[in-house]
N, C-alpha and C positions, 0 to 999 in steps of 0.2 A: 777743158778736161774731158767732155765728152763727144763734143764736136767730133776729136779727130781720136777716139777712139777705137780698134782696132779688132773689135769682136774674134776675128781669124788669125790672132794673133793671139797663144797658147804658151803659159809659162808651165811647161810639163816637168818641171823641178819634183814636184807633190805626186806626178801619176802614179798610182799603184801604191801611194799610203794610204793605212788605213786611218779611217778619220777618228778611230778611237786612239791611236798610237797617239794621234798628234793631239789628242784632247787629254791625255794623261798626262802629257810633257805641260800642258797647259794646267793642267790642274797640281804639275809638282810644283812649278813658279806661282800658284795660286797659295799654296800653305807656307812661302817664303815670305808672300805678299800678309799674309794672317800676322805676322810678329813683328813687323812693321812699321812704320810710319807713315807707309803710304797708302793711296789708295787707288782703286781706276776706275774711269768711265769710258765704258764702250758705248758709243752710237750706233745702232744700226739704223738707218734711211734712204733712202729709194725710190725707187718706184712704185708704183700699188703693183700687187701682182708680181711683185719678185722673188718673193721667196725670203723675207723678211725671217718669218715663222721658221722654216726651214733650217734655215742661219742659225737661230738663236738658238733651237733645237740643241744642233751639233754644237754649238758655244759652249754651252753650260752641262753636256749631257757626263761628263766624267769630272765635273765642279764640286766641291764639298758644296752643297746645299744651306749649311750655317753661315755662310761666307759669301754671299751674292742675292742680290732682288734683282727682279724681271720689272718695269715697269712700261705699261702701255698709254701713251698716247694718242690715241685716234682723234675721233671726234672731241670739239671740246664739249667739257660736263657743262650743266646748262650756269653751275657759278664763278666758271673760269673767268668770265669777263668783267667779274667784279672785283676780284685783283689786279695789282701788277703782273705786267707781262712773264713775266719768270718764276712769278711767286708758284705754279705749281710744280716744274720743274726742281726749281732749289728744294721743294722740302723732301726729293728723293736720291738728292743728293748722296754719293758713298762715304764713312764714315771711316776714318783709319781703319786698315787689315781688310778692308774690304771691296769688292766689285759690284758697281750700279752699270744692268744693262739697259735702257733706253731705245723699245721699240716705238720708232718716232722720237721726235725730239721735239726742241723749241725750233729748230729748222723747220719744222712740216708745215705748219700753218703759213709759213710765208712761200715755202715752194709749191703749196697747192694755191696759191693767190696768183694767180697773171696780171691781175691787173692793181695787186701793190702799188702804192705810188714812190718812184724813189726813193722820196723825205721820209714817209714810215720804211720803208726796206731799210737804207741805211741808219734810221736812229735803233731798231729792232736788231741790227747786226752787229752794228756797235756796242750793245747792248748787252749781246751774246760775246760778242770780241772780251767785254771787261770781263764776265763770269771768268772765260776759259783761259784768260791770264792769273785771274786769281786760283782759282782752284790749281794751278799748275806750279804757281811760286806756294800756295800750299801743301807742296808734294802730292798731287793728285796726276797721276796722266789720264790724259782725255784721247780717246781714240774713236777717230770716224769713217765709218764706213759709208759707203754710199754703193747700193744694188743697183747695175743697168743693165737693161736685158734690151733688144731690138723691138721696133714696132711688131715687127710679126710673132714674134715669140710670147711679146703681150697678149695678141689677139687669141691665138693658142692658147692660153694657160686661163685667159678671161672666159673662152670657150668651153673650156673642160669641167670650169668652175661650175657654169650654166648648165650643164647635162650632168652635176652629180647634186641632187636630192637634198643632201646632207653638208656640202657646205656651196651652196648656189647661195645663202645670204652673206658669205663672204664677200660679195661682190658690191660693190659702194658704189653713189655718182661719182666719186671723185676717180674710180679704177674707171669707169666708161669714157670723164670728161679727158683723162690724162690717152686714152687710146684714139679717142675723138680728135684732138688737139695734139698728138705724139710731138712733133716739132716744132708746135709752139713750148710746150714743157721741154723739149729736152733744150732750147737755149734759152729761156729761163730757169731751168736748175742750173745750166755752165755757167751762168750770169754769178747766181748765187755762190756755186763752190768755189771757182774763182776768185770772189770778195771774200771768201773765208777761208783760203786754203793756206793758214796761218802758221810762220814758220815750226811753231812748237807744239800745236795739234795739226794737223794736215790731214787733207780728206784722202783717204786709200777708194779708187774708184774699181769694185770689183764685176767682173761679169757674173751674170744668176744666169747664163744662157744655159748652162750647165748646174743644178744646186749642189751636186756632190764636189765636184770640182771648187764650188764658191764656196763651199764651207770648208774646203783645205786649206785654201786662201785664206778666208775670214781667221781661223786660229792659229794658221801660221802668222798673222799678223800681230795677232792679236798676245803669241808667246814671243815672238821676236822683240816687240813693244815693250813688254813687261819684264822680261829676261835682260834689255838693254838699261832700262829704269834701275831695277836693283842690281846691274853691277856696276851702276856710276859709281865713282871712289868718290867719298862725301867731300866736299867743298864747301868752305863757309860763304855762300855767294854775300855779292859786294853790295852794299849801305849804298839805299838811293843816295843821289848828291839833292842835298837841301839847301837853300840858297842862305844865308844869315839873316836873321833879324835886325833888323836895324833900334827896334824900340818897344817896352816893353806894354804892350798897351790896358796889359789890368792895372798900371802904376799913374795913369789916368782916371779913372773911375773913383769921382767923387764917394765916399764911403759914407761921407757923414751928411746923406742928402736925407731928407726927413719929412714930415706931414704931419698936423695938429692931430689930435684926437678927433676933434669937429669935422675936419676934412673928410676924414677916414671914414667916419660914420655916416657922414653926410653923400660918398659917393659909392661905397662900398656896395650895399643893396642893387641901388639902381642900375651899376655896372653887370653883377653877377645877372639880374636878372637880362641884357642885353645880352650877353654870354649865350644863355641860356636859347634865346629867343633864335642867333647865330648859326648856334648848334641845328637847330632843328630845321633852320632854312638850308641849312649844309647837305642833313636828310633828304629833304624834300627834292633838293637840287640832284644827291648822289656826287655829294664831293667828298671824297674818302680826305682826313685831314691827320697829321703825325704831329704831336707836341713831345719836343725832347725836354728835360730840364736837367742839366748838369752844373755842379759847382764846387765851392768848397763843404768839406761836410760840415754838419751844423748850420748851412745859411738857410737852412729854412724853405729847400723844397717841397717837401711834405705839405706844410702850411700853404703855402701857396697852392697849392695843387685842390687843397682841400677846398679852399675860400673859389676856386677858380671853375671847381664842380656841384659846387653850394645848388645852384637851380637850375642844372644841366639834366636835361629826363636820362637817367640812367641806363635806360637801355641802348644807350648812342653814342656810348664812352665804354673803352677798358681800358685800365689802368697796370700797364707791362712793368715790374718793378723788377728791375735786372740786382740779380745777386750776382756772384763768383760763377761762371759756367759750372755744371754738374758733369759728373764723369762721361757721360754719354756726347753732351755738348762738347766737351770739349775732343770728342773724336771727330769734328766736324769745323770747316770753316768758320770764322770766327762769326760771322757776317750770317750765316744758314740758321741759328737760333730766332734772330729779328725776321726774319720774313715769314717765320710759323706766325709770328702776331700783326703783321699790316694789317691794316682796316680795308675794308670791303668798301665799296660805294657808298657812300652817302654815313659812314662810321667814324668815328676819332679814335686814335691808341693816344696814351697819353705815356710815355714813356719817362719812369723817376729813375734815373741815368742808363745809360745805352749803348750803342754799339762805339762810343766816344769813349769807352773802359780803357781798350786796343793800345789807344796815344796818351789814356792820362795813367789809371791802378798796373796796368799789365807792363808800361812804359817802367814807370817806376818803380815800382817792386822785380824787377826784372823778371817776368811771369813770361814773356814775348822777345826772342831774339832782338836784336836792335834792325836789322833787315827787315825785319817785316814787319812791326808797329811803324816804321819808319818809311814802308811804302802803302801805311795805313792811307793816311791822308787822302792820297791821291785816289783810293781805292771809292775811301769814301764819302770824296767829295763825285765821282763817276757815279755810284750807289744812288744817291741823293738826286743828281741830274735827272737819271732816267726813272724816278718814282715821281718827279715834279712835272717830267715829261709824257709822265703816264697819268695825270691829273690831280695827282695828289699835290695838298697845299702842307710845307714842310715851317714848321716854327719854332725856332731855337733860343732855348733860355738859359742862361750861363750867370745863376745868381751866387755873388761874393761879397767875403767878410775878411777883416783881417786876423794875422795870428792868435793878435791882443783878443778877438770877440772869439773868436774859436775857444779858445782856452778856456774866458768866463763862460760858454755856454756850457763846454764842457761840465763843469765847477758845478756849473748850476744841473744840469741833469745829473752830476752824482749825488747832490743834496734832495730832489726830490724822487721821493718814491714812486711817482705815479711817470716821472719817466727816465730814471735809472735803469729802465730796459734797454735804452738805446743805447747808453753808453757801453762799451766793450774795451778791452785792452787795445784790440788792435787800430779804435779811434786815437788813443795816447800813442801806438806804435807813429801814425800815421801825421801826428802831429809835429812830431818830431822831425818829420820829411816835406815841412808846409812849404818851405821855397823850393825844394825839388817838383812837389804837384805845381805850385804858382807857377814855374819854367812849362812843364809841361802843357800848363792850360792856358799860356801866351803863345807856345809853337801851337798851339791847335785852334785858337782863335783865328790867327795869322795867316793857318794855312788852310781852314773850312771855313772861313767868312768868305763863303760865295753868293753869287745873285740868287742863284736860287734856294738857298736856303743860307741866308745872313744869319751872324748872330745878335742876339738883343741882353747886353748884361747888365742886368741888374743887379744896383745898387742893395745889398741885401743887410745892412747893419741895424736900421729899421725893419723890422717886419712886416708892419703896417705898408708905409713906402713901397716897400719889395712885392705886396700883395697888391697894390694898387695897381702900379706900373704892369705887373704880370695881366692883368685883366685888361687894362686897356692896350697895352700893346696887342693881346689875342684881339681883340674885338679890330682894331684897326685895319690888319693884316688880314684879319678873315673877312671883314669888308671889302676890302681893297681887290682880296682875290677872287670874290665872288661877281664883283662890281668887272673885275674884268674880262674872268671868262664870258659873264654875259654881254659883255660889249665884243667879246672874238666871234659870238657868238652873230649877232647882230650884222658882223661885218660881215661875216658869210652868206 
């Protein structure tokens, strides 16, 4: 794409518009875009020294202002490296009716890397591949630009930067190493745009040789884009194909598995405090760790969760307890809520049910087209991958009861007062729908029981039982995974 490039080669379509003309046509498709359902993300990235600024300038200069963020990526902040890779891109993510521009991207840090090693390039691209399908089957367009200006034209503009005063600290190691090195960068960025020049975001490669010129380009793109977007004539796109279940596998799961009182007592302490002891070697180590816990309602997540943080030092746990998205959330991928809360290095989220809503309340209650809970799965079993890929240790607990104990617990929190708070009409609405959730949370076992993040169901008709098992299964897994990063570790 840049190789064969043609700098003398002049689409003089745009000479002689003014760039405010064509920033206004931009900005009528932009309050079209306001009452909408959709949203956009424009990338601009580059080269250093392109004219980036410039760009964005003329972009947004005739934009209603309530209607669009600027967001800069440069250097990373010094706690970027404590999340997932993407975790600070997602949380700038645009929100229905609106436009997120993106100077710099999640692209940059791998195009200023030469000596990337394949295995991270492609799992980091792949990565970005999943975001930019989803946010796209979530009516989002994503549009990418990418600034190329000639080595000499760099040298010039880095030059001009150095003899003016006032902005000579615009000038980075990375604008020297990229002029120092011009063709080694310029075929490793072909490398890169190439691997990403994905049929339904595609990289528009503009010349900055000229930036008046570039930024006619850039918003004629940029309205052509969006002009095409909302006069798609709506189509109800087609239900991934899901392969059939062969067998129901909660209709296995012993229910009536149990443990003395003596048992319970007898292991209960001594496990929490191991827990406890887990947690803090996790700190130490800086292994960020996710506990999901999803089931039927009533089995008893709470309780568990409670017994499972009894001697965990608090400051090394938050506890993410998903309601119904809020009006704001739900202007936003379904999936951009959960990544406000990952855990940093060496932290646990303990999540009391979560982004598994999608395919079980939103599936059922028909809150979520069948299309798109139904290319949940696959979304987020991709999700998952590359947070287990990114170091984090992922552990799923899917504790269940039958109709019969639902109902009595029911019974029993409307008879006592001290927790008749929890009961609500819509736990009765919701009972009424117990084999429609059961169906649900066998296709989702089914189809998210992966290696990297298996599920573990617990038997939950006992509480005791249900709490026991929840303790030692964490304790097992967070051994096992500590046990072997430090053996990857060793191998190295």
């Amino acid at each position: 794409m840049l190789k064969d490039f043609d700098f003398d080669k002049k689409d003089t379509t745009l000479s002689g518009t003014k760039r405010s003309e064509l920033g206004s046509e931009l900005a009528a498709l932009q309050r079209k875009l306001v009452t909408s359902d959709s949203s956009m993300l424009i990338i601009v990235d580059g080269w250093e020294s392109s004219g980036k600024g410039h760009i964005l300038k003329d972009l947004t200069r005739e934009l209603d202002p309530r209607y669009f963020e600027v967001n800069v990526f440069d250097d990373a902040m010094d706690d970027n490296d404590k999340h997932p890779f993407l975790w600070r891109f997602a949380r700038d993510l645009p929100g229905k009716g609106r436009i997120a521009f993106f100077d710099r991207s999640f692209y940059s840090e791998l195009m200023n890397d030469l000596k990337v090693k394949d295995e991270r390039l492609e799992h980091h691209l792949g990565y970005i591949s999943f975001l930019e399908r989803m946010l796209i089957a979530d009516n989002t367009i994503v549009l990418k630009l990418f600034l190329h200006h000639s080595e000499n034209t760099m040298e010039k503009r880095i030059e001009k930067l150095k003899d003016d005063p006032y902005r000579e600290f615009l000038i980075t190691k990375d604008d020297e190493k990229q002029l120092k090195k011009y063709t080694k960068y310029l075929k490793h960025f072909d490398k890169i745009l190439g691997m990403t020049n994905f049929e339904a975001s595609p990289w528009h490669v503009i010349s900055s040789e000229d930036l008046k010129d570039a930024s006619r380009e850039a918003i004629s793109i940029a309205s052509s884009t969006l002009k095409s977007h909302l006069e798609q004539t709506e189509k109800k796109p087609p239900v991934p194909i899901r392969s059939g279940l062969k067998e129901k596998l909660l209709a296995k799961v012993d229910l009536k598995a149990t443990i003395t009182e003596e048992e319970y007592e007898a292991q209960l302490a001594k496990l929490q405090a191991e827990a406890g002891e887990l947690v803090y070697e996790m700190w130490l180590k800086k292994i960020p760790c996710i506990l999901v816990f999803e089931g039927t309602d009533a089995a008893g997540k709470g309780g568990a969760i409670s017994r499972l943080t009894r001697l965990i030092d608090p400051r090394s746990y938050d506890v993410a307890t998903t309601a119904a998205p809020t009006e704001n959330e739900s202007r936003y991928n379904y999936l951009w809520r959960f990544y406000q809360t990952f855990p940093v290095k060496g932290k646990m989220t303990i999540y009391d049910r979560s982004w598994y809503g999608r395919v079980l309340v939103e599936r059922v209650e028909g809150f979520t087209p069948e299309h798109r809970w139904a290319a949940a799965y696959e979304e987020i079993n991709e999700m998952e991958h590359n947070l287990v890929h990114d170091g984090l240790l992922i552990i799923k607990f899917l504790i269940v009861i039958d109709k019969e104990e639902q109902k009595q617990r029911f019974k029993d929190r409307e008879n006592d007062p001290d927790k008749n708070h929890k009961l609500t009409d819509e736990d009765w609405r919701n009972h009424e729908k117990f084999e429609q959730y059961e169906k649900a949370m066998n296709e989702m076992v089914a189809r998210t029981d992966t290696k990297d993040a298996p599920w573990i169901i617990v038997e939950g008709t006992q509480k005791e039982y249900a709490r026991i098992k929840v303790l030692k299964e964490f304790i097992s897994r967070a051994r096992a995974f500590i046990d072997s990063r430090e053996g990857n570790k060793q191998g190295k």
